[in-house]
N, C-alpha and C positions, 0 to 999 in steps of 0.2 A: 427611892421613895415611890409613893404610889403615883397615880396621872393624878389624882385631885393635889399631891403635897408641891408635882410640877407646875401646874396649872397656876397654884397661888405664890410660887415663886415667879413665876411671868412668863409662863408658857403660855399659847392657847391656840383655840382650834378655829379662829374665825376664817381659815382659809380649809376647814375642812368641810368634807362633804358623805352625804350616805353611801357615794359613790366609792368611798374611799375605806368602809367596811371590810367588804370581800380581798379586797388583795393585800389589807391588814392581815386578819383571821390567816391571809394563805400565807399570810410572812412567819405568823406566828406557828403554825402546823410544821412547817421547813419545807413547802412547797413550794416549786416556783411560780411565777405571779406571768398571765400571760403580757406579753410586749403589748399588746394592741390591747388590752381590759382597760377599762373606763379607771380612775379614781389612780391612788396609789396610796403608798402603806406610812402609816401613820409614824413614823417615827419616830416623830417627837414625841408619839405616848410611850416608846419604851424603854428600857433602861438602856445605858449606853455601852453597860458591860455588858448585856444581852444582844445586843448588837452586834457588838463585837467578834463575839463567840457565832452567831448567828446570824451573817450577811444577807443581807435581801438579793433573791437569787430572781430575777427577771429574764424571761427570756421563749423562746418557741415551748408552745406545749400542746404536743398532738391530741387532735380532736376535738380545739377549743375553736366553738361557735364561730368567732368572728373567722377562720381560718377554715371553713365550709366552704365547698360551692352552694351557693343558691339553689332552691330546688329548680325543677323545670315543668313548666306550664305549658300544655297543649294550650292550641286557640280555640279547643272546646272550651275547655276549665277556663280559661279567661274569658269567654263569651257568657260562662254562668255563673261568674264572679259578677260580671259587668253587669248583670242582669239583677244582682241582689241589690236592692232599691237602698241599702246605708251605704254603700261601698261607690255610689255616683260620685 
């Protein structure tokens, strides 16, 4: 059935979040979902035979944000950060 025909049989989304969008959307594409991304994949919006067939694959995936080093900031650049009067 669709997510509204789930929904009214007594599913629902009060534990979900906008967070939980993106690693949806990446479940649904067949990509994997990074370990460390915020939210997680809605499952319960989808069919169970889709499921099935199409495991939510979690796990390392290079080049994603949180799995960066930080950039690197001379103590110039932080002395003219420090210096911009919103950023006190």
């Amino acid at each position: 059935g669709t997510v509204g025909e789930r929904i009214a049989a007594g599913g629902d989304f009060r534990d979900a979040s906008i967070l939980d969008v993106t690693p949806t959307l990446l479940a649904l594409l067949g990509e994997t979902v990074p370990e460390r991304m915020d939210g997680r994949v809605l499952e319960e919006a989808l069919r169970a035979e889709w499921l099935a067939d199409n495991p939510t694959r979690i796990g390392r995936v290079e080049g994603f944000l949180l799995d960066r080093e930080p950039p690197r900031v001379s103590e110039t650049e932080k002395e003219a950060l420090r210096a911009l009067p919103y950023l006190q």
